[in-house]
Biotite code that builds the C-alpha atoms (Angstrom):
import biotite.structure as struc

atoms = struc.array([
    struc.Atom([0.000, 0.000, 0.000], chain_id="A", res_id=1, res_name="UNK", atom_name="CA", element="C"),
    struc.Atom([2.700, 2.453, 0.628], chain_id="A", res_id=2, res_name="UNK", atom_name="CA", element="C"),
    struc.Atom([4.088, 2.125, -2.836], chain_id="A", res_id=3, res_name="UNK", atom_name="CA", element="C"),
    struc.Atom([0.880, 2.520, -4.330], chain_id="A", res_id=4, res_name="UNK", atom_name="CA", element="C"),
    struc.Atom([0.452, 6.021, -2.297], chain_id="A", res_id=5, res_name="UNK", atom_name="CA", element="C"),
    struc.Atom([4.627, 6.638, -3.373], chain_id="A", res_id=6, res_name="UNK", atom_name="CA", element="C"),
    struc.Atom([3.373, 6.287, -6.359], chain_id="A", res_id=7, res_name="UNK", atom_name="CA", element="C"),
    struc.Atom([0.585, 8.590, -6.765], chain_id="A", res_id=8, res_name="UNK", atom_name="CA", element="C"),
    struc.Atom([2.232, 11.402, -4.893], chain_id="A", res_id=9, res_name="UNK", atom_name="CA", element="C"),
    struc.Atom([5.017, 11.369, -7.187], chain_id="A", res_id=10, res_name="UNK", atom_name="CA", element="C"),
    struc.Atom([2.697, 11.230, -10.121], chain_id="A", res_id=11, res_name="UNK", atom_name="CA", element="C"),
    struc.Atom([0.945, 14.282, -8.097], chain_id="A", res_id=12, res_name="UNK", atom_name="CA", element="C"),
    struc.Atom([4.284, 16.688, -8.069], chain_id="A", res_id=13, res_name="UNK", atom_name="CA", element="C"),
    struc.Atom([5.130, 15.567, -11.555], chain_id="A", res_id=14, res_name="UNK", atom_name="CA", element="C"),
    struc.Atom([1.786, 16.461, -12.981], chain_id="A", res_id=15, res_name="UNK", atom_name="CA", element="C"),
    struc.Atom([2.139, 19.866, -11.049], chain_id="A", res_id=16, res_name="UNK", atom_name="CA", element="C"),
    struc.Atom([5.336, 20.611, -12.207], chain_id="A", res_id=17, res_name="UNK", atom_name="CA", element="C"),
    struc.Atom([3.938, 19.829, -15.786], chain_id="A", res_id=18, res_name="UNK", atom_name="CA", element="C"),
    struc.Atom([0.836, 22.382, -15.356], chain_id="A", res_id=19, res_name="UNK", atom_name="CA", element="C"),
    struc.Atom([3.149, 25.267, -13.446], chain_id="A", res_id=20, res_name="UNK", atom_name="CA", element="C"),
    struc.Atom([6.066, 24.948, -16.890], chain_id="A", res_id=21, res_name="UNK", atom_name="CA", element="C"),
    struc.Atom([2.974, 25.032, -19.136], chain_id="A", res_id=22, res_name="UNK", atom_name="CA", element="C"),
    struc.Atom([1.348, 28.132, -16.972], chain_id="A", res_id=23, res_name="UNK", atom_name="CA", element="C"),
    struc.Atom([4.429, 29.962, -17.431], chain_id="A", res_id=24, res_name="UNK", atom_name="CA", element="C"),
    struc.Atom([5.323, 29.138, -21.559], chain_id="A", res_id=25, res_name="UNK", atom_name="CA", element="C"),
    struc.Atom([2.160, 30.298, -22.533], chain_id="A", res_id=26, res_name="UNK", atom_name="CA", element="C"),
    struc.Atom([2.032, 33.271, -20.195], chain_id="A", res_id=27, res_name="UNK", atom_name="CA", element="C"),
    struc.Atom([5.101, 35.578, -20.788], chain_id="A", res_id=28, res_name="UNK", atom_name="CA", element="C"),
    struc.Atom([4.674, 39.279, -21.301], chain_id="A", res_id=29, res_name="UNK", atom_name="CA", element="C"),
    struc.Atom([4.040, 40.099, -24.716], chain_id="A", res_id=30, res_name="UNK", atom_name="CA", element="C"),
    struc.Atom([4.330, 43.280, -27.511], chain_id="A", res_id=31, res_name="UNK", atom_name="CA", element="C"),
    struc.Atom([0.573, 43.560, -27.389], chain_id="A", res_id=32, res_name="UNK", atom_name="CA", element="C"),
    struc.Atom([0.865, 43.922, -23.429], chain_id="A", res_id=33, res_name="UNK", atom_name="CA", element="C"),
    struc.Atom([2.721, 47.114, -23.617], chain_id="A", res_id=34, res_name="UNK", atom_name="CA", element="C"),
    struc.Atom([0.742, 50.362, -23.211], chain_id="A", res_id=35, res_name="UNK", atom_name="CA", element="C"),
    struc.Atom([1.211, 51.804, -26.483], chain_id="A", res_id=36, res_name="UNK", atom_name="CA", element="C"),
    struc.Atom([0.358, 50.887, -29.779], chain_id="A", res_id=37, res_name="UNK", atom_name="CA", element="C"),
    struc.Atom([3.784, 49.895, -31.766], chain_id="A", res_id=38, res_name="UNK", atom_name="CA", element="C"),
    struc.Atom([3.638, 49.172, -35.426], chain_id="A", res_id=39, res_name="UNK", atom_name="CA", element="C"),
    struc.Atom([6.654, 47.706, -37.471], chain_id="A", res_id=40, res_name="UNK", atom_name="CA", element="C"),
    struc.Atom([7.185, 49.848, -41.027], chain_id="A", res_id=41, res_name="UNK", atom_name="CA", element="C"),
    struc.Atom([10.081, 48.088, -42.074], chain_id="A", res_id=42, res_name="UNK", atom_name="CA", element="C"),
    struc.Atom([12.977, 45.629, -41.041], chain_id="A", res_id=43, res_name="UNK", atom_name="CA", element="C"),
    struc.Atom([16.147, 44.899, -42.460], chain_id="A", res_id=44, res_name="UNK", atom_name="CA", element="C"),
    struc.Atom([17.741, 41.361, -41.618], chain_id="A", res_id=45, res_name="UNK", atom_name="CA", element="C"),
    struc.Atom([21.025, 40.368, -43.577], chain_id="A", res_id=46, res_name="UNK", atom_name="CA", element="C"),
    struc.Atom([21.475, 37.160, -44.526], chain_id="A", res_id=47, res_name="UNK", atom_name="CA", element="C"),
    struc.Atom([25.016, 36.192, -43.372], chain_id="A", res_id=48, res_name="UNK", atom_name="CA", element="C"),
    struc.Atom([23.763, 33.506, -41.209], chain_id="A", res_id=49, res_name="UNK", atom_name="CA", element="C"),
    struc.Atom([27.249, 31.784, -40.329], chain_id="A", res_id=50, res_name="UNK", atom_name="CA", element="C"),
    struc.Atom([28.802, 35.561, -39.024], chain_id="A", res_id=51, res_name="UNK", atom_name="CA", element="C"),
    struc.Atom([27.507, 38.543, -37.065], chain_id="A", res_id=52, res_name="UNK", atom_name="CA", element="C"),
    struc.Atom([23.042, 39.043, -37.778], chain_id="A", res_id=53, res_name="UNK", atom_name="CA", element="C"),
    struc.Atom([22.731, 42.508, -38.066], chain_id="A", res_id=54, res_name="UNK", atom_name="CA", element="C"),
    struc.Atom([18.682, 43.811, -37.552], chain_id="A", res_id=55, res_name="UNK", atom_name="CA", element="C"),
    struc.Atom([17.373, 46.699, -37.854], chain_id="A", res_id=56, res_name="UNK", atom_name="CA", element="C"),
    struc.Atom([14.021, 48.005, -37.329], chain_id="A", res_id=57, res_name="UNK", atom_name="CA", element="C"),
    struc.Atom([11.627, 50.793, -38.100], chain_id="A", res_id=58, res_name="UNK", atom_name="CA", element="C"),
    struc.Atom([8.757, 51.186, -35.774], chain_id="A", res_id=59, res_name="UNK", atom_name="CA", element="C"),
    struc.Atom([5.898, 54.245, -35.089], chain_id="A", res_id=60, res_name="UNK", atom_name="CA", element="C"),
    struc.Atom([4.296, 54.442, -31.801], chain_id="A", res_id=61, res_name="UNK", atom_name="CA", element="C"),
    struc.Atom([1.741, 56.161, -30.501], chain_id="A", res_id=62, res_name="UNK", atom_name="CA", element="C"),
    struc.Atom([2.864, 58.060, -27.373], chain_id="A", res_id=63, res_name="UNK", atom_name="CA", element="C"),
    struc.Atom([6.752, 58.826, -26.248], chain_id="A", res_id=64, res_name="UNK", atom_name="CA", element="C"),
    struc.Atom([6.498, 56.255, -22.800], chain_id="A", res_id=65, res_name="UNK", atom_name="CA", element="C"),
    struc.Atom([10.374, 55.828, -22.819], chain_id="A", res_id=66, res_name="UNK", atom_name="CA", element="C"),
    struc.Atom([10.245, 52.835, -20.811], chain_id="A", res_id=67, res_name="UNK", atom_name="CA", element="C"),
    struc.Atom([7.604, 50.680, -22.778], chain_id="A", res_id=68, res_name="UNK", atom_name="CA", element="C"),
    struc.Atom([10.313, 51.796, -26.136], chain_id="A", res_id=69, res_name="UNK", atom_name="CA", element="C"),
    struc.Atom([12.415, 50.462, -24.391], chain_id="A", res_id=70, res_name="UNK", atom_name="CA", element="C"),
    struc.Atom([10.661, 47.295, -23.396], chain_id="A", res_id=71, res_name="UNK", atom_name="CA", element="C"),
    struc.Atom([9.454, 46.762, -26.805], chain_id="A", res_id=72, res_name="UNK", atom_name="CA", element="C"),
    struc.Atom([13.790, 47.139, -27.964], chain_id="A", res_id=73, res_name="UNK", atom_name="CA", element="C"),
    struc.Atom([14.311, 44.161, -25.420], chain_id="A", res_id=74, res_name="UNK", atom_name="CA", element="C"),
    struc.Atom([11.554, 41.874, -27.167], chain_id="A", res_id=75, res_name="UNK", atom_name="CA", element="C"),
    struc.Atom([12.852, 42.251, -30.771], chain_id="A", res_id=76, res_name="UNK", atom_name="CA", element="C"),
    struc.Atom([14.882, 39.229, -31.370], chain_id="A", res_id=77, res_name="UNK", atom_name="CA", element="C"),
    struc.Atom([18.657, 39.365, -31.128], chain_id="A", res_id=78, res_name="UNK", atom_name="CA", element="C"),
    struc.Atom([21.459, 37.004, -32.341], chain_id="A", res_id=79, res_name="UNK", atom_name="CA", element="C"),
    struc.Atom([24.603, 36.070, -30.401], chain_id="A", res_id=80, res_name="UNK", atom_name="CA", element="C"),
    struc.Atom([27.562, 38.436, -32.196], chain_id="A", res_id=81, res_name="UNK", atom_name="CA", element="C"),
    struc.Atom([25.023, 40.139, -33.600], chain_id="A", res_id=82, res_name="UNK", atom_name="CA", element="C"),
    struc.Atom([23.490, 43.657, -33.922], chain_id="A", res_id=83, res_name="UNK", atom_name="CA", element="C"),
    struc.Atom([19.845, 45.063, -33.071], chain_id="A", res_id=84, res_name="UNK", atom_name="CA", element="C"),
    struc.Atom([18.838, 48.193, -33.614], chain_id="A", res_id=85, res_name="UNK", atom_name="CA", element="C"),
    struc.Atom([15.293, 49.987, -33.410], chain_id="A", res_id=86, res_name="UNK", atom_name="CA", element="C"),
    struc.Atom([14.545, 53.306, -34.346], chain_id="A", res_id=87, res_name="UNK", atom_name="CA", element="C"),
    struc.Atom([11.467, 54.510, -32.885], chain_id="A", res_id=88, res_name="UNK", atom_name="CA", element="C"),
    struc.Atom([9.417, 57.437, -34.753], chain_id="A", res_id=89, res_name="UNK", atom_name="CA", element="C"),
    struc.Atom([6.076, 58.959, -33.891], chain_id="A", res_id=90, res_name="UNK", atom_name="CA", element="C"),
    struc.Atom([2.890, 57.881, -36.208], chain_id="A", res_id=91, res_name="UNK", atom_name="CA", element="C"),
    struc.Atom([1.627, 61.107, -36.496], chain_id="A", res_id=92, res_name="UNK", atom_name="CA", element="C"),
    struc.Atom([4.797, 62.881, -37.331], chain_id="A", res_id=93, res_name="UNK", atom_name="CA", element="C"),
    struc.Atom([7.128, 62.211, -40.870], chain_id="A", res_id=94, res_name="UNK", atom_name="CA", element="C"),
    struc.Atom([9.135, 58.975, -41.027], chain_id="A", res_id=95, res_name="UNK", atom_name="CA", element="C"),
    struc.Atom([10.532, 56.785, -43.454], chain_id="A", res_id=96, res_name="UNK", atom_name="CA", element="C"),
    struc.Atom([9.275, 54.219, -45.043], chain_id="A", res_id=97, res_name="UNK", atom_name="CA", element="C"),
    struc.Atom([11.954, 52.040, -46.196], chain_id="A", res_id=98, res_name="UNK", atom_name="CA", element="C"),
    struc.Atom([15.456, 51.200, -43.997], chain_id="A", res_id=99, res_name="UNK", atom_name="CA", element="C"),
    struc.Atom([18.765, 49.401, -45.525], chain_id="A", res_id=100, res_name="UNK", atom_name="CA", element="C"),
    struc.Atom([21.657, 47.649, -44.366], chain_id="A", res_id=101, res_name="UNK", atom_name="CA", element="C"),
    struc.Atom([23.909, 50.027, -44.395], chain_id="A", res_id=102, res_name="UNK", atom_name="CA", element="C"),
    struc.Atom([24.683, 53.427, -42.424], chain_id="A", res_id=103, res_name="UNK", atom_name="CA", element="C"),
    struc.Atom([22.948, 55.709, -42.767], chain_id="A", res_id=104, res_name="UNK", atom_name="CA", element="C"),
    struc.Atom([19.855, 53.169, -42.460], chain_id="A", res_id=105, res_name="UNK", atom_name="CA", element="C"),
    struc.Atom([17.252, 55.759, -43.409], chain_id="A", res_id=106, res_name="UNK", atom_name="CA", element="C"),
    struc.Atom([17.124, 59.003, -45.346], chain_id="A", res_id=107, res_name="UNK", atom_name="CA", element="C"),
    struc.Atom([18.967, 61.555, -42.897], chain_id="A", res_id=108, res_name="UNK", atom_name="CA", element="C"),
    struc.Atom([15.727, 64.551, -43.462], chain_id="A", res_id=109, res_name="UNK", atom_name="CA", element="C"),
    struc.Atom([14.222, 62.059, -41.223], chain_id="A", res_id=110, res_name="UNK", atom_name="CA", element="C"),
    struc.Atom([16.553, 62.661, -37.981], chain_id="A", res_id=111, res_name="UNK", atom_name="CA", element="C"),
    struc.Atom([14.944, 65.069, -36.460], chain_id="A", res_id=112, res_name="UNK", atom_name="CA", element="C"),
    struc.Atom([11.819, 62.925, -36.501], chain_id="A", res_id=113, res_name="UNK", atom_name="CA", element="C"),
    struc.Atom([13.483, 60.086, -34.469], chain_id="A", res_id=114, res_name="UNK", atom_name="CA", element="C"),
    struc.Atom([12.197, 60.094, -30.932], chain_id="A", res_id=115, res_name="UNK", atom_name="CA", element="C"),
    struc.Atom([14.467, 57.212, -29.804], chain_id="A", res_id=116, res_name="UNK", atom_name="CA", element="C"),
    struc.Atom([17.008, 54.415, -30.855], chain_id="A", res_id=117, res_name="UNK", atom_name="CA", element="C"),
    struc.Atom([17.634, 50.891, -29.050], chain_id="A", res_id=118, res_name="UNK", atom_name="CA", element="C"),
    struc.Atom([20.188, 48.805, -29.933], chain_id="A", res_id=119, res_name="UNK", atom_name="CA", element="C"),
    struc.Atom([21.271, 45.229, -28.549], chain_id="A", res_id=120, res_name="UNK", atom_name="CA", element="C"),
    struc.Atom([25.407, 45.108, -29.334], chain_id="A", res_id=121, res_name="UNK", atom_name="CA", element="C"),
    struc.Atom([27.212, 41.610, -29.846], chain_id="A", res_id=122, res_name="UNK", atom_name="CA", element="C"),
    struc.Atom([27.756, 40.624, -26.041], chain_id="A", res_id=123, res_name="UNK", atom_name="CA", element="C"),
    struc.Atom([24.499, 41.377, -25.308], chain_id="A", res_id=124, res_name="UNK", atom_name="CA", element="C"),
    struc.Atom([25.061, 45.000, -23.921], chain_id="A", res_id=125, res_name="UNK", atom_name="CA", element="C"),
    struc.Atom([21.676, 47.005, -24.549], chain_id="A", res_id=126, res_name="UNK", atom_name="CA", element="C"),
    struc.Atom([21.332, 50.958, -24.934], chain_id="A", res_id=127, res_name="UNK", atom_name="CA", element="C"),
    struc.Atom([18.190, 53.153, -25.535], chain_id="A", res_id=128, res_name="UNK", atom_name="CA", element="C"),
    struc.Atom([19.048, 56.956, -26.536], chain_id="A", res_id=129, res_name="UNK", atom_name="CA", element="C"),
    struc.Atom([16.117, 59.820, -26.776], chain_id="A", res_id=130, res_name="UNK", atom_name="CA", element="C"),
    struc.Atom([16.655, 61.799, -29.340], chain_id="A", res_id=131, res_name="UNK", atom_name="CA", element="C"),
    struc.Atom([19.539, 59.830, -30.711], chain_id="A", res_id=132, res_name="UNK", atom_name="CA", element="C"),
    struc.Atom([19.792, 62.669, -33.663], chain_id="A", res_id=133, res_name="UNK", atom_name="CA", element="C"),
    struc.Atom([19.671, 66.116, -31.809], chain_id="A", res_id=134, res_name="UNK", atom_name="CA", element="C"),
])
């Protein structure tokens, strides 16, 4: 009998453990949990995918909450050795449409539009700057 009881408490934790992992996958913080609204205009990903990723992105938001840009920088994916960079501009002001792979990423007339930058460097060392461009 005391094998049998063994048994089912062991099952017990197990199946516990199971439910509390499964809980907390499917329940992590999110973009859409922010409190602004963020929308992606364009992305640039190169495709070296044996040396350093380099990403950058081009997103308008709705309000200038400097700690939810800078929440939303920390979500956007991010390669070992490689480079993120976001460059946050307001959707009812001018911004670009289009970014490239190289410097400068966007037409410069557009810096003085730029209400922030975050980057994620190689090691894993992150930065947000307001007004990266004034």
């Amino acid at each position: 009998m005391k094998t049998k009881q063994l048994f089912y408490l062991i099952s017990l934790a197990v199946l516990g453990l199971l439910v509390w992992i499964s809980v907390e996958t499917f329940m992590q913080p999110g973009i859409k949990d922010l409190k602004m609204d963020f929308t992606e205009i364009s992305k640039f990903r190169n495709l070296n995918n044996t040396g350093p990723i380099k990403r950058v992105y081009l997103v308008t938001v709705s309000d200038t909450l400097w700690q939810e840009m800078e929440k939303y920088g920390e979500m956007m994916p991010h390669t070992k050795y490689g480079n993120t960079q976001v460059y946050f501009f307001s959707a009812k002001g001018k911004y670009p449409k289009k970014v490239s792979g190289t410097m400068p990423y966007f037409d410069s007339k557009y810096n003085a539009y730029c209400l922030g930058k975050f980057e994620k460097k190689a090691m894993g060392e992150e930065g947000f700057v307001k007004y990266p461009f004034h």
